[in-house]
N, C-alpha and C positions, 0 to 999 in steps of 0.2 A: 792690780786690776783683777777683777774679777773673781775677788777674795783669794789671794796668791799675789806674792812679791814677784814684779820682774824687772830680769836684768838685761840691758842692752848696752851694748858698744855702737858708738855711733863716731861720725867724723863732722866737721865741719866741711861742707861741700861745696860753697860760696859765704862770702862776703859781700855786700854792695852796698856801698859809701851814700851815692849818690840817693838809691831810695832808703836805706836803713834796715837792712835785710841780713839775716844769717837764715843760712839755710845749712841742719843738719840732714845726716843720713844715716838709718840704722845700717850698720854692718857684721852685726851680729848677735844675738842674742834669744831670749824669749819673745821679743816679739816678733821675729821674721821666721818661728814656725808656725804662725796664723796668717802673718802678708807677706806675698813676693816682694814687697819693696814700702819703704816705709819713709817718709820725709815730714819733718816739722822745718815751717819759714816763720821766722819772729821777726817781726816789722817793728818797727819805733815811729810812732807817728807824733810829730809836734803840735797842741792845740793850745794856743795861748800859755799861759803859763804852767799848765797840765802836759802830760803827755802819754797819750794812750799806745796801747799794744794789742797787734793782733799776729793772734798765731794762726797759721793754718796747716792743715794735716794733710798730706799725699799721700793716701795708703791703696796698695792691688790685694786683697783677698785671696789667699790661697784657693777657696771656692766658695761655693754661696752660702753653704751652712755657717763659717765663717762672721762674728759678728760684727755689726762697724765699731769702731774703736772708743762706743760712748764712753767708758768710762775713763779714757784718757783726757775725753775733753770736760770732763767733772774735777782730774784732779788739776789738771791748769787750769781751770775757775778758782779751786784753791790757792794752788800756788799763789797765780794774779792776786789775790784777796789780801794774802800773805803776806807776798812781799810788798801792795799796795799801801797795808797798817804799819810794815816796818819803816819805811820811807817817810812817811806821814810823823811816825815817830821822832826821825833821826831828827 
């Protein structure tokens, strides 16, 4: 991100069957000296014979100068694209 490689430790901090939810939580790394706290939820959503994904990001700012996490959500647009071609593939 932000032309530099970064490293994060993170946990998985729910599971939920019922909606289709994981929720990570950074616990360490480059990213949580820019956020007090840091969480991605990856949904599985079923639509006909497709099925879409949506991520969403929970982040607290260390402070305002601080930027919002654009460029994380450019490279999960990649990723998604990604892994979207490989699938498509298999």
């Amino acid at each position: 991100m932000y032309g530099k490689n970064y490293v994060t430790k993170e946990v998985v901090e729910a599971i939920n069957e019922e909606n289709k939810t994981i929720t990570y939580r950074a616990i360490e790394g480059d990213v949580l000296k820019e956020y007090k706290s840091f969480k991605v939820i990856i949904q599985s959503i079923p639509k006909g014979e497709a099925t879409w994904v949506r991520w969403t990001i929970e982040y607290e700012k260390r402070n305002k100068n601080i930027p919002h996490p654009i460029k994380l959500l450019e490279f999960v647009i990649h990723l998604s694209e990604k892994l979207d071609d490989h699938l498509v593939q298999a």
